[in-house]
PALUM-104944 format. One line per field, with one value per residue: y, x, z of N, C-alpha, C in turn; residue in three letters; residue number from 1. Coordinates in nm, 3 decimals, padded with zeros to 5 digits. Layout:
<recs>
ny Y,...
nx X,...
nz Z,...
cay Y,...
cax X,...
caz Z,...
cy Y,...
cx X,...
cz Z,...
residuo ala,...
num NUM,...
</recs>
This chain:
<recs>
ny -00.469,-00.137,00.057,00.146,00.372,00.463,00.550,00.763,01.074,01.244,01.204,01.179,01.342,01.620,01.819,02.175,02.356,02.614,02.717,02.711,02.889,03.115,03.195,03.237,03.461,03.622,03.627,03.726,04.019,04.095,04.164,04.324,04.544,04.536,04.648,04.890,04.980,05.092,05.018,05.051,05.073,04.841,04.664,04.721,04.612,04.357,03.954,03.894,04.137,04.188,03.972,04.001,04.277,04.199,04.060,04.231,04.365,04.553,04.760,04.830,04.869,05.154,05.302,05.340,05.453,05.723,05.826,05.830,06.053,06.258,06.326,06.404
nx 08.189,08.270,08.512,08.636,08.515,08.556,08.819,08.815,08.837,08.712,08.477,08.353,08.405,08.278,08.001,07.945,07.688,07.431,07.305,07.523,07.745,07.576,07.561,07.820,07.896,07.708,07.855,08.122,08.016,07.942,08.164,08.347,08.149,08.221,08.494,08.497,08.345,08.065,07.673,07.534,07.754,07.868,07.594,07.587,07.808,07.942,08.022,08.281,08.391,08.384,08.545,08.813,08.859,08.896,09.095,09.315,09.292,09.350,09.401,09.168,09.035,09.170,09.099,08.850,08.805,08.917,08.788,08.566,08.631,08.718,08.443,08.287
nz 01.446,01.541,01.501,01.267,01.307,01.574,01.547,01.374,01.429,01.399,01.367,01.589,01.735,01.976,01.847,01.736,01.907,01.876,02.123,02.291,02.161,02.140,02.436,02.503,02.327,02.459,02.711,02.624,02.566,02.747,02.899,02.755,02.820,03.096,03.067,03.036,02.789,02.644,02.649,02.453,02.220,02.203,02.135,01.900,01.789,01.531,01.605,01.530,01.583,01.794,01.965,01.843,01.968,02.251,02.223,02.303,02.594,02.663,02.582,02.463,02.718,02.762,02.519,02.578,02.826,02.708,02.522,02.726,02.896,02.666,02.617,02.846
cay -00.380,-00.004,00.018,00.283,00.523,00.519,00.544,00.877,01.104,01.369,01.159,01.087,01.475,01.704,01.914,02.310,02.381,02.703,02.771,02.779,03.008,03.212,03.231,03.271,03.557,03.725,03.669,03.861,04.085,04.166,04.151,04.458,04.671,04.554,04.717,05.046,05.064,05.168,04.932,05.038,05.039,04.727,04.607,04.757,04.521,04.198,03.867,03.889,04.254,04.116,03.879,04.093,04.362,04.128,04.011,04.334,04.411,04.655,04.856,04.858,04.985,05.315,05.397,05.351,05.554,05.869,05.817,05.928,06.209,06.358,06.350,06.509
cax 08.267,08.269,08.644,08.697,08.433,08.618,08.960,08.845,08.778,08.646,08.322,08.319,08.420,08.133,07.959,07.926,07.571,07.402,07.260,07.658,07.749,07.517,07.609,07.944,07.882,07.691,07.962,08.263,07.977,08.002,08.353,08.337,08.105,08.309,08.621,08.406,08.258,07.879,07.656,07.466,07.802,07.904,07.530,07.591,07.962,07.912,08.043,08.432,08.474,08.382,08.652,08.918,08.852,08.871,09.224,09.411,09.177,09.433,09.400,09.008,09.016,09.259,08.995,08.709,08.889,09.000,08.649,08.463,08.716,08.688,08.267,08.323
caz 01.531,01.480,01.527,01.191,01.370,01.694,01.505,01.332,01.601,01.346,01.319,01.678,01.823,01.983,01.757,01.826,01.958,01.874,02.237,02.358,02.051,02.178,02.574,02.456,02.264,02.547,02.785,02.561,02.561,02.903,02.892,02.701,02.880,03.182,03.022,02.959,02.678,02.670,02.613,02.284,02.108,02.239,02.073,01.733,01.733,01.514,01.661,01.484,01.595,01.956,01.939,01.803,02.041,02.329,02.234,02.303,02.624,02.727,02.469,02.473,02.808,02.734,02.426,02.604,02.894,02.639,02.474,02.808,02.898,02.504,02.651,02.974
cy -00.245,00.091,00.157,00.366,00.564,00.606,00.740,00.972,01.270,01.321,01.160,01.263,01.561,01.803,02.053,02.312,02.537,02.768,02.806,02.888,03.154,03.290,03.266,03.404,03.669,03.739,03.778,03.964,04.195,04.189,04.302,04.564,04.673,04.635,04.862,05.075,05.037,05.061,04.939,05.054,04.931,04.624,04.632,04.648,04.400,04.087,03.877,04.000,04.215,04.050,03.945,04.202,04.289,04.044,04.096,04.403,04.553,04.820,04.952,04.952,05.122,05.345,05.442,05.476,05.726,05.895,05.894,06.029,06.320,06.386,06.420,06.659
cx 08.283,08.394,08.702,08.620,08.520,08.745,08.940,08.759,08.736,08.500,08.245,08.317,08.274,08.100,07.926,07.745,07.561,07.358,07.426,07.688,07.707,07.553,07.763,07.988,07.848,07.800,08.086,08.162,07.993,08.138,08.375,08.213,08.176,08.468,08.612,08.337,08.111,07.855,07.573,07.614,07.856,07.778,07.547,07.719,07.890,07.998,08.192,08.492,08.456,08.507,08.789,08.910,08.894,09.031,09.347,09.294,09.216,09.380,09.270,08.965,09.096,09.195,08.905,08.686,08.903,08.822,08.543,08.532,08.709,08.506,08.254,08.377
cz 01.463,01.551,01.434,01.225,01.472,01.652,01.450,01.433,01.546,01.307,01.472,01.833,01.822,01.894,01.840,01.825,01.956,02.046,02.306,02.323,02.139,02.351,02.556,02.437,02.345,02.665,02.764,02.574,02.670,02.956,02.865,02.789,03.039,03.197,02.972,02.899,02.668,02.600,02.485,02.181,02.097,02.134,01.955,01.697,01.644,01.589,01.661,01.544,01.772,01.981,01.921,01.862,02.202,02.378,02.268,02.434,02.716,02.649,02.423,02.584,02.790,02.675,02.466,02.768,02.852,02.575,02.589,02.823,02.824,02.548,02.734,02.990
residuo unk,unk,unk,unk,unk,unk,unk,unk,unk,unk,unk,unk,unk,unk,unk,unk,unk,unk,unk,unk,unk,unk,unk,unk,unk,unk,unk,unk,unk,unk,unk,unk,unk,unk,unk,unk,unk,unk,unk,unk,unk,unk,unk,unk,unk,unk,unk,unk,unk,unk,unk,unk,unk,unk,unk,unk,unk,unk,unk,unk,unk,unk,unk,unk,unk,unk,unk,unk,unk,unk,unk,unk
num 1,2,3,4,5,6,7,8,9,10,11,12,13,14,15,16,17,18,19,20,21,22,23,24,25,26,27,28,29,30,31,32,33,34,35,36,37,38,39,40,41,42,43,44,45,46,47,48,49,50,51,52,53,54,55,56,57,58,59,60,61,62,63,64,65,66,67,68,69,70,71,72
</recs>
């Protein structure tokens, strides 16, 4: 009976999959050019600054807002 596998449910929980990771990643992506900001600086972001930009998305839009205006 495999009773202490079931029991620990850190042997038994799904593992992360790179192909999600990845769709993941492009979604916040779009997140962000949906909130303004252009999309080659959106490609230069790494993965963490995605993330942390994403959590304040208020805030993203007003920069990205004052950012075209200061261009215009």
């Amino acid at each position: 009976m495999a009773t202490s596998t079931f029991r620990n449910k850190n042997k038994v929980r799904p593992k992360k999959q790179g192909a999600a990771k990845r769709r993941r990643c492009l979604v916040q992506r779009r997140r962000l050019v949906s909130l303004g900001l252009s999309e080659e600086a959106v490609e230069k972001l790494q993965v963490h600054e995605l993330r942390a930009m994403l959590k304040r998305p208020k805030e993203v839009q007003k920069a990205a807002q004052a950012s075209a205006q200061a261009e215009a």
